[in-house]
N, C-alpha and C positions, 0 to 999 in steps of 0.2 A: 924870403922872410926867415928869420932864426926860429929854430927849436929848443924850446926848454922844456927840463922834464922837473917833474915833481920832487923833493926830497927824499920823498921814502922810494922812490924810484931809479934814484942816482945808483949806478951800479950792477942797476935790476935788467933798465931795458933800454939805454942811453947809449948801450955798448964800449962802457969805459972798462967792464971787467971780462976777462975771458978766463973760465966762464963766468958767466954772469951771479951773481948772488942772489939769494932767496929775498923776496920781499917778507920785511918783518912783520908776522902773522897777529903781532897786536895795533898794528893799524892796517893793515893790507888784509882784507877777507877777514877781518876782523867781527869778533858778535855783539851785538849789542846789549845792554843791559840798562835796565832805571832803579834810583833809589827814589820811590816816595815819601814826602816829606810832609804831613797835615800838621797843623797848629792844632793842640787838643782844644777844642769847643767849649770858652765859655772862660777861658785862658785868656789876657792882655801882658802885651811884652813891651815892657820900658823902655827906651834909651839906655843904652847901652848893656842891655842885655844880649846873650847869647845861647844861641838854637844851635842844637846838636841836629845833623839833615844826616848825616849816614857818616860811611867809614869806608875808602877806596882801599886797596891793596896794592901791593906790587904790582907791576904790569898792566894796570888798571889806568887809562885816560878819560879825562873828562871832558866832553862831545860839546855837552847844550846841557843849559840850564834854563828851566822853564818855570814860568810862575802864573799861577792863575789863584782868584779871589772873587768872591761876591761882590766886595766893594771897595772904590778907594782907600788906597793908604794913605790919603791927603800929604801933610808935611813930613810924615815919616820917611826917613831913607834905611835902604836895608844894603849890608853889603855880605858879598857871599865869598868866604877862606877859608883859612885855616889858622889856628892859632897861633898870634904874633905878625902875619900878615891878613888883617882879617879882609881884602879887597883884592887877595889873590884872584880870583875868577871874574867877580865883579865886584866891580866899585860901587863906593855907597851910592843909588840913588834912589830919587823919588819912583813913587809907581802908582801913576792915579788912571791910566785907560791902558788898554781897554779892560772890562769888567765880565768873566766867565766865562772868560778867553783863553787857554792857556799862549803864553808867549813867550816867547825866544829873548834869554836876556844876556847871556854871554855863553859859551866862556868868555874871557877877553882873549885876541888874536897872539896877545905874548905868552897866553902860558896853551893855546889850541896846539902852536906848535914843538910846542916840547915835547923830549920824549915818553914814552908812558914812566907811571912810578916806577922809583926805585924801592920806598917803602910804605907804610899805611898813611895815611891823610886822614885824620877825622873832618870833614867840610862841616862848617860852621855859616848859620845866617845871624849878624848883627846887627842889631836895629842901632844907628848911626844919632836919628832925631827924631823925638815926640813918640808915644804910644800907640802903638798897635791896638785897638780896642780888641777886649773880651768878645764880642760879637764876629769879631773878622771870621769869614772863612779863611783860609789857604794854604796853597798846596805850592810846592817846589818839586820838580822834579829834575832831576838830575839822569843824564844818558851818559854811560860809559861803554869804552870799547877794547878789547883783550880778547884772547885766545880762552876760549870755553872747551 
């Protein structure tokens, strides 16, 4: 049976370099980090409106992005970027279960493996279609990982 090694691995312990290379310590033993992201209470967001959720920095990867709410977003789609590609992490979609849950919505796998930044990313959540009621609870959290 073949052996494959990991990417950030190539180098490290595949035995292609002698010596070997350091694994890059912003994904390798890497520390974790969350931005929270609440909707102010009592706040509704339009169609095509845009949520400021935090500000990554250089060297800084984005892990998981997780969303949890009191209640359906019914026909609402939200997507989660950066400005000009606002579907960078995730794509618009609906989000009607589960409810007080938090849950696992992306990244998406094309940008999981890239490498960490090179410079700031403000991450952005866009509501795509229909209102987010005033009443909504929720929360977005975002996991990064870097050298601390």
């Amino acid at each position: 049976m073949a052996r494959f090694y990991a990417a950030q691995q190539v180098g490290v312990l595949d035995g292609t370099k002698i010596p070997a290379d350091r694994a890059d310590g912003r994904q390798v033993g890497a520390k974790k980090s969350v931005i929270l992201a609440s909707k102010v209470p009592g706040t509704g967001w339009a169609a095509g409106d845009d949520v400021v959720l935090g500000k990554l920095a250089p060297g800084e990867k984005l892990t998981a992005v997780r969303i949890c709410t009191d209640t359906s977003l019914g026909s609402s789609t939200i997507a989660i970027g950066i400005a000009g590609a606002t579907g960078k992490y995730v794509a618009a979609r609906t989000f009607t279960t589960p409810l007080d849950v938090p849950t696992v919505i992306g990244p998406k796998a094309s940008t999981l493996d890239d490498a960490p930044l090179e410079e700031d990313e403000t991450i952005l959540l866009t509501v795509a279609v229909a209102t987010i009621a005033a009443g909504t609870l929720l929360t977005i959290e975002l996991e990064t990982c870097s050298v601390k």
